[in-house]
Steps between C-alpha positions, in 0.01 A plus 500: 500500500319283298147668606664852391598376170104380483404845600738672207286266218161599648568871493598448145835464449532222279792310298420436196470123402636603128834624655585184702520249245720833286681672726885359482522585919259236540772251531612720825176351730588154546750338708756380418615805302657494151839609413433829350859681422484864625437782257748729380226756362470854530146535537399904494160384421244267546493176379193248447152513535270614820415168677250646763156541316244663698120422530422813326729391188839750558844379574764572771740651490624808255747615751765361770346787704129321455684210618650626794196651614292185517819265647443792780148418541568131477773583785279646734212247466772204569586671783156475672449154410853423653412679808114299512726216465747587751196546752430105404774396571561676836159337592610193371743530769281457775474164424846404490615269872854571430728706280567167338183497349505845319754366217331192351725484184202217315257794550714730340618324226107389493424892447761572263444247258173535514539872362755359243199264360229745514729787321412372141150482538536903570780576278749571770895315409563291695832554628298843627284296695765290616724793602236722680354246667813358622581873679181496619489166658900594619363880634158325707716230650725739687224736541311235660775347687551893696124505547558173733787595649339790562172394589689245772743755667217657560306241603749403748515831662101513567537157701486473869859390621 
């Protein structure tokens, strides 16, 4: 995750420095969370400034439609990296001796937080990094954990009885 954000910056899409130290949502991407009562407005339009700067000086985004469209793109690359990391962790499997040893909860929590302390330095909240993470680590466990059983029913089979 952390090497696509990387990837978005070098292509050009950039946050501007200006807006982080301006923009009142700031105080949405660090844990723990303020209390921020919910708003009651009607908004028909939009509200605020652009935040995404690109290299060649425009802004994102003048519609929800713009939006959309490059959340779609965002979508699809996730996607593949979840599925290069899904191969990882099925070969990761191969060096598991039991199905104990697929859920190592200190690993986990070792992964997650360390996405929850790298998310500032790439302007990620948090509690985003915290969450996704979390689903991912939750999704590779048991995806991991049918790889081995798996792997061993099969195993068993091919044996000479």
């Amino acid at each position: 995750m952390l090497g696509f954000l990387v990837a978005l910056q070098i292509i050009g899409l950039v946050v501007a420095a200006s807006c982080r130290t301006s923009d009142p949502s700031e105080k949405c991407y660090f844990n723990p969370l303020p209390s921020i009562p919910s708003s009651t407005a009607n908004r028909s339009i939009p509200w605020g400034e652009p935040t995404i700067h690109f290299a060649n000086g425009t802004t994102c985004c003048s519609s929800l439609d713009e939006i959309r469209v490059q959340l779609d793109t965002i979508d699809a690359q996730l996607l593949q990296l979840l599925s290069t990391r899904a191969s990882y962790v099925r070969e990761a499997t191969r060096f598991k001796a039991t199905v104990a040893d697929v859920n190592v909860p200190s690993r986990n929590e070792q992964v997650i937080q360390g996405a929850v302390d790298d998310a500032p330095s790439v302007h990620l909240p948090q509690i985003v990094a915290k969450s996704v993470y979390e689903g991912i680590i939750n999704s590779s466990v048991v995806f991991e954990e049918c790889v081995f059983n798996t792997y061993a029913g099969n195993h068993l089979k091919t044996q000479p009885v």
